[in-house]
FIZA-418495 format. One record per residue (C-alpha): residue number from 1; chain; z, y negated, x negated. Coordinates in pm, whole numbers. Example, Ala and Ser with C-alpha at 12.3 -4.5 7.8 and 13.67 -1.06 7.14 Angstrom:
% FIZA-418495
+-----+-------+--------+--------+--------+
:  nr : kette :     pz :     py :     px :
+-----+-------+--------+--------+--------+
:   1 :     A :    780 :    450 :  -1230 :
:   2 :     A :    714 :    106 :  -1367 :
+-----+-------+--------+--------+--------+
***
This chain:
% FIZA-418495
+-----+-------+--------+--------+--------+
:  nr : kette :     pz :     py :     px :
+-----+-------+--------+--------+--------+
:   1 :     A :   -369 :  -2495 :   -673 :
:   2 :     A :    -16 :  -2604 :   -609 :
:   3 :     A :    317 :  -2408 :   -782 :
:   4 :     A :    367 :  -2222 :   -473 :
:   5 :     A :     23 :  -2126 :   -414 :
:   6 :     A :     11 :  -1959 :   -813 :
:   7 :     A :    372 :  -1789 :   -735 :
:   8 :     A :    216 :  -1577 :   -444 :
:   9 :     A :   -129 :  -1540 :   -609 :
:  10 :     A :    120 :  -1395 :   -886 :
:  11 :     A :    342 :  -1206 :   -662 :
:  12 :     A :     56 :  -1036 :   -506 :
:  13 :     A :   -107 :   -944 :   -801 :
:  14 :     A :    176 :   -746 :   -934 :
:  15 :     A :    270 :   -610 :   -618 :
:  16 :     A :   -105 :   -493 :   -646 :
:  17 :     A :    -32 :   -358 :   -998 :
:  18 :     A :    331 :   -179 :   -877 :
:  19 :     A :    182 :     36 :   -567 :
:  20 :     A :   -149 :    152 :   -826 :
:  21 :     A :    144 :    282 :  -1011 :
:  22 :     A :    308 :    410 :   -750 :
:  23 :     A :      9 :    573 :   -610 :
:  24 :     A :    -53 :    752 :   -949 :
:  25 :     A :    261 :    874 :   -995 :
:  26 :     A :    307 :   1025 :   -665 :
:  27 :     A :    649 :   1146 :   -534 :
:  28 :     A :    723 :    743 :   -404 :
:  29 :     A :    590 :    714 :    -62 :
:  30 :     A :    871 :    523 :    101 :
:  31 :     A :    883 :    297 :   -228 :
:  32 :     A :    462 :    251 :   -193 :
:  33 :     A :    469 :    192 :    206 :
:  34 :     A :    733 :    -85 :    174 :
:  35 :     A :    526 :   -263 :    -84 :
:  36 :     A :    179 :   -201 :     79 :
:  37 :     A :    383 :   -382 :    405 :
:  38 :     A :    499 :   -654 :    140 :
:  39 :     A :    141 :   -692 :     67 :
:  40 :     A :     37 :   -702 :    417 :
:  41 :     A :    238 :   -928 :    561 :
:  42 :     A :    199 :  -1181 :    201 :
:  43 :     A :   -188 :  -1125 :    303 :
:  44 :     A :   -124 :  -1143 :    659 :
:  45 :     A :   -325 :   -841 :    769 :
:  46 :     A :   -343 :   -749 :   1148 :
:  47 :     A :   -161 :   -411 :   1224 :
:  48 :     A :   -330 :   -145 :   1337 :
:  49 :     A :   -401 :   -122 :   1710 :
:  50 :     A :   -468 :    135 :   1958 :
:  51 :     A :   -818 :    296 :   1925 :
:  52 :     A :   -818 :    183 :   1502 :
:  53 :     A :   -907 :    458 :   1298 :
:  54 :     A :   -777 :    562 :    888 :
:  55 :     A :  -1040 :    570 :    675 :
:  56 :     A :  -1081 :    957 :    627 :
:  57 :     A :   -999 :    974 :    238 :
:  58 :     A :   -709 :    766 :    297 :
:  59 :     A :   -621 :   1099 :    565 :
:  60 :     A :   -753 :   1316 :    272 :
:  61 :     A :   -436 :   1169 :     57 :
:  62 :     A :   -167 :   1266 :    260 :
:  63 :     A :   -350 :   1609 :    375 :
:  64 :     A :   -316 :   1696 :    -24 :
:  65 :     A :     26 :   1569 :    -70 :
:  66 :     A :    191 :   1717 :    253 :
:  67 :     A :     38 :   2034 :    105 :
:  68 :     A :    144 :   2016 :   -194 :
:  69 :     A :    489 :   2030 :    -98 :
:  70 :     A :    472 :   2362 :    113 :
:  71 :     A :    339 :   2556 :   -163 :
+-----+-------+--------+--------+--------+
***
């Protein structure tokens, strides 16, 4: 594995680590989708495309938090 290859492996593991925290603590949704499209693009997933669907407890999530914040 060359230097470069162990810096991203690196990189992507604590990115990994930051948006678990992030996801825990709640209350950093701008700070969590920046680094899950840091993660993406390091990973080089596809975006989504017409007709894709959410996985429904990824849906679930944001149902809770959205409201939580009108109670």
């Amino acid at each position: 594995m060359t230097e470069n290859n162990r810096s991203l492996k690196t990189a992507e593991m604590l990115m990994g680590m930051a948006l678990a925290l992030l996801d825990q603590q709640g209350g950093e949704e701008r700070s969590a989708c920046l680094l899950q499209h840091a993660l993406d693009t390091l990973r080089r997933v596809e975006p989504m495309k017409e007709g894709d669907e959410l996985d429904p407890s990824i849906l679930a999530r944001f149902e809770m938090h959205d409201a939580s914040h009108h109670e």
